[in-house]
C-alpha atoms as one frame of an Amber mdcrd trajectory, in Angstrom:
protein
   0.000   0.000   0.000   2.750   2.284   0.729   4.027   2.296  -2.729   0.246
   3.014  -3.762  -0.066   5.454  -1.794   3.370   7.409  -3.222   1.527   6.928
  -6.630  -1.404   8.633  -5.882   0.711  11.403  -3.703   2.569  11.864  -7.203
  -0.721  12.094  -8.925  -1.823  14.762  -6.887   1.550  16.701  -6.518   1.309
  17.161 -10.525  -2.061  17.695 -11.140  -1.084  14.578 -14.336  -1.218  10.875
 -14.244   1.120  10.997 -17.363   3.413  13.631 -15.274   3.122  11.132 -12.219
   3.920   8.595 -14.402   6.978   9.563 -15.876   8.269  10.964 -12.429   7.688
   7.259 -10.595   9.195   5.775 -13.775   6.218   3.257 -14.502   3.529   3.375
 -17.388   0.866   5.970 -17.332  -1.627   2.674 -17.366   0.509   1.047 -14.311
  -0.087   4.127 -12.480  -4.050   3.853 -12.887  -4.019   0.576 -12.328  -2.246
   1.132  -8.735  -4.626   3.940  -7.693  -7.825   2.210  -9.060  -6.308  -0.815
  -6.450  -5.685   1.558  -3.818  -9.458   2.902  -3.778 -10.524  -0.618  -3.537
  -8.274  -1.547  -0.944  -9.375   1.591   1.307 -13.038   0.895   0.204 -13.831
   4.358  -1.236 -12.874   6.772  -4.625  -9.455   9.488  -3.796 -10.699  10.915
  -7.406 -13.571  11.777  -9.610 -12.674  10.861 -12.886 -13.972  13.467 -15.647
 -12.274  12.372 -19.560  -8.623  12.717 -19.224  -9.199  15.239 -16.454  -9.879
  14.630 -12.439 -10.441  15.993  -9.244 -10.040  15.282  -5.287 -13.075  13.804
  -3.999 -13.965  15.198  -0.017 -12.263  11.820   1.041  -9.264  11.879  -1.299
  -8.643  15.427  -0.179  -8.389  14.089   2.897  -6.895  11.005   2.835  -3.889
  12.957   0.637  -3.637  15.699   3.554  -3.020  12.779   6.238  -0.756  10.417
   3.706   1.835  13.323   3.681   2.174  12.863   7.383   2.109   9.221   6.952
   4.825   8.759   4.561   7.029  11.553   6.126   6.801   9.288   9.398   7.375
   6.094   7.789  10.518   7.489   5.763  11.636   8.917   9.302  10.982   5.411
  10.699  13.015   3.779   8.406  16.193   6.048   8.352  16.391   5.533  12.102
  15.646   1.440  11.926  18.601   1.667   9.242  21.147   3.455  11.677  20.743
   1.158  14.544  20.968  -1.990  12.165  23.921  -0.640  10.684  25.735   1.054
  13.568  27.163  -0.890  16.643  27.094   2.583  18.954  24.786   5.230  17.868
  25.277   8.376  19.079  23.166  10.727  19.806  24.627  14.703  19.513  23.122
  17.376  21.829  23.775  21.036  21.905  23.873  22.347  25.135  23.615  26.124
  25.772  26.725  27.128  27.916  25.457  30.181  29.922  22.516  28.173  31.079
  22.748  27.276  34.853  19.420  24.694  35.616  19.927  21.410  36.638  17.183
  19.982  34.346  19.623  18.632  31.730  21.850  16.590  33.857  19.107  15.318
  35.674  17.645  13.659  32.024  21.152  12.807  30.961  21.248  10.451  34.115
  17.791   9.050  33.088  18.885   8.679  29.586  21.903   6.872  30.266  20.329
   4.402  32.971  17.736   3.792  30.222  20.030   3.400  27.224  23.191   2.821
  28.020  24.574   1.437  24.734  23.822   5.021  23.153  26.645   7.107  23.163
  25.816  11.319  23.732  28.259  13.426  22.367  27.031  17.746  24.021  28.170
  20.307  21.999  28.207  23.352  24.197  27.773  27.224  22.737  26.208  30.407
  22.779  22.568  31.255  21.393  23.473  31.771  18.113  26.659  28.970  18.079
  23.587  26.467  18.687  21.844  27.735  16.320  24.411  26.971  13.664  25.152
  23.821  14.852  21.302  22.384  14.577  21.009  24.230  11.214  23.942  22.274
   9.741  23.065  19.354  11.372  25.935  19.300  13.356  23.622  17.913  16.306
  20.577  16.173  16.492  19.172  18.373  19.117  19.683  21.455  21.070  18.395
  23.042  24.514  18.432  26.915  23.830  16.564  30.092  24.425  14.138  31.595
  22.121  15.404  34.902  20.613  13.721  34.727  17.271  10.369  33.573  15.866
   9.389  29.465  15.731  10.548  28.233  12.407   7.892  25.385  11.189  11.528
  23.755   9.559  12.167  22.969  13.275  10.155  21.113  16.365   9.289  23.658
  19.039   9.570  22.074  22.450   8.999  24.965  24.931  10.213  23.447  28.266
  10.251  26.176  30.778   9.578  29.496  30.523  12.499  31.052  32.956  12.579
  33.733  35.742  16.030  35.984  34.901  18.078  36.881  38.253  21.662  38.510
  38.513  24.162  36.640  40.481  26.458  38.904  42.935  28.613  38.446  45.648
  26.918  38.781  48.992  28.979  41.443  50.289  27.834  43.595  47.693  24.609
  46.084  49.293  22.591  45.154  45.930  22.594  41.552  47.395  19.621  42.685
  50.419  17.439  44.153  47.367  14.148  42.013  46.750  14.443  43.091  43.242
  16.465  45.327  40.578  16.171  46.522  37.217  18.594  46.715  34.616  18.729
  50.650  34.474  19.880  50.406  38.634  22.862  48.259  37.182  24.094  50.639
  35.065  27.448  51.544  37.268  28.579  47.735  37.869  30.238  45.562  34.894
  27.757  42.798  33.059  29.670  39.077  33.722  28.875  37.177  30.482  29.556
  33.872  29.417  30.525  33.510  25.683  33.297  32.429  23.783  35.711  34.484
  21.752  33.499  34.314  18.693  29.928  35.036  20.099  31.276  38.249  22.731
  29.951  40.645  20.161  26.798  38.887  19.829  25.819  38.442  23.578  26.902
  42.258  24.311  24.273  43.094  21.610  21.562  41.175  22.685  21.721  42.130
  26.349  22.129  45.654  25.420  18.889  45.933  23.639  17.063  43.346  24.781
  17.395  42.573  28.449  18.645  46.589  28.820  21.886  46.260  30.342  23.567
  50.227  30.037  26.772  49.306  31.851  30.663  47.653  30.639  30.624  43.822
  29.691  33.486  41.781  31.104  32.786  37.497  29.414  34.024  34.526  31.131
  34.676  31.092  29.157  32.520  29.403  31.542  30.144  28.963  34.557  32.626
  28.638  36.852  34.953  31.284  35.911  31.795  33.453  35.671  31.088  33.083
  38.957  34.480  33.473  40.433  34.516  36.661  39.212  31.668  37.165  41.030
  32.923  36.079  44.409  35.534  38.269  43.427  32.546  41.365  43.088  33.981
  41.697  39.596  30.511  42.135  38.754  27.217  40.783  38.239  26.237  38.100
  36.244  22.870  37.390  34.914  21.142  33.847  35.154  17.672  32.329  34.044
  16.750  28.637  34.631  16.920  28.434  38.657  15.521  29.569  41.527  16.494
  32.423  43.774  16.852  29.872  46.673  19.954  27.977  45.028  22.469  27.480
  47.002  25.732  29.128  47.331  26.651  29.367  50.800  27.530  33.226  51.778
  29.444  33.825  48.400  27.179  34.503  46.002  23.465  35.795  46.119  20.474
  36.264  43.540  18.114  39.392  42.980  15.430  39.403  40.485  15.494  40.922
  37.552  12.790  43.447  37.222  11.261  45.675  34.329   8.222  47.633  34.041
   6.820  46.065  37.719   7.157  42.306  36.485  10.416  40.016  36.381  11.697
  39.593  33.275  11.161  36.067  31.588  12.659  33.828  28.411  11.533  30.686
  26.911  13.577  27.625  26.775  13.155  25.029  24.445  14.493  21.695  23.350
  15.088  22.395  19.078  15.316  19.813  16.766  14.853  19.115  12.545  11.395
  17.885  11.878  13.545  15.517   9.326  15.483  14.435  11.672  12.602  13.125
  14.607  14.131  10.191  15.702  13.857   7.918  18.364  16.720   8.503  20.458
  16.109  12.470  20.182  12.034  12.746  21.013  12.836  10.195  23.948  15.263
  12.592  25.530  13.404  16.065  24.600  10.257  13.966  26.429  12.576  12.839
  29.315  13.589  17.042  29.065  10.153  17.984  29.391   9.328  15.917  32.491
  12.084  17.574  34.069  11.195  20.417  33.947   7.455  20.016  35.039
């Protein structure tokens, strides 16, 4: 039936059973035949016949609708059946955004691997945009990121959390007793990013006119260097994806971030090709999600 079903698909996609025809390399005769079989298989007409001319019936119209997300599936299914019969290890490539400071993502890793352990997960780690690359290219299967443009329908769309934004900053600094503080109160103390080399320019922009950050930028290569320059009251740095009450001992404390009377907020979300839904990756982006419920 499947192959049926790519005949008729073809049909439809031309608007030609002679255009179909040639395009499936079979006879324009073979290819009526196949339909014709396929409407008595499924027990009702896909087309209404009119000389050498035809039309979607109500139920072709909508059994051709559905068949495209049937045989996208099934092609996905089979790519992913091939891989593990080929491959001894498969691997399974995660980008993991490097300023993010949750604990959700270790926390599925551990369920993944107890699950799966034969699988091997390779984590790319990077900036907003770095990701971004990286799942474009299809450099990685999947990536946990935050949302800074529109939802492309090229991608799946997982919103997992939708995150409170705090500074870090050392306790002995006064800001540390404030319940709250906007970016405009900041203005006079240095902006603790992390990025690499290549994306400084990048994260400067965006929390300059997004977030509102007025102040100098100093950029650490990673969490913990971040916040050692914050024990060091270097600076502040800002954080989404916890809770106020993490812990820290006396070193380090968290204020919310404030604007216009609310705390400021930013999705995060588990990205992935809509070509490349596979088993491995919708198993962890669901194992993801429950972590962060």
């Amino acid at each position: 039936m499947i192959r049926q079903i790519r005949y008729f698909q073809a049909v439809v996609r031309n608007n030609s059973f002679s255009e179909a025809a040639e395009e499936c390399h079979i006879s324009q005769s073979a290819i009526s035949q196949q339909i014709q079989a396929l409407e008595r298989e499924l027990g009702f007409s896909l087309l209404e016949r009119k000389n050498r001319k035809f039309t979607l019936t109500l139920s072709g119209e909508y059994f051709y609708q559905k068949s495209l997300v049937l045989i996208a599936d099934y092609e996905r299914m089979c790519r992913e059946a091939g891989k593990l019969a080929k491959d001894d290890k498969v691997t399974l490539s995660i980008g993991y955004l490097r300023c993010y400071t949750g604990q959700e993502f270790y926390l599925a890793l551990e369920e993944f691997y107890a699950k799966y352990p034969d699988v091997t997960v390779k984590i790319e780690y990077g900036n907003h945009e770095e990701l971004y690359e990286l799942l474009r290219t299809g450099s990685v299967d999947l990536v946990l990121n935050d949302q800074r443009r529109a939802f492309s329908d090229e991608y799946v769309n997982l919103i997992l959390t939708v995150g409170s934004e705090y500074i870090e900053i050392s306790s002995r600094n006064p800001i540390a007793d404030l319940t709250s503080i906007t970016p405009q109160e900041l203005k006079n103390i240095p902006c603790i990013l992390v990025a690499s080399k290549e994306q400084r320019e990048t994260e400067q922009e965006y929390y300059q006119d997004v977030i509102g950050f007025l102040g100098d930028f100093i950029y650490a290569e990673n969490l913990e260097e971040a916040r050692l320059l914050v024990i060091g009251g270097q600076g502040f740095m800002p954080v989404v994806g916890a809770k106020q009450t993490e812990n820290f001992g006396f070193a380090i404390s968290r204020v919310p971030l404030f604007r216009g009377g609310t705390q400021i907020t930013r999705n995060y979300c588990a990205f992935w090709k809509k070509e490349n839904s596979g088993y491995y990756v919708e198993e962890f982006a669901d194992m993801l999600k429950r972590k962060f419920e």
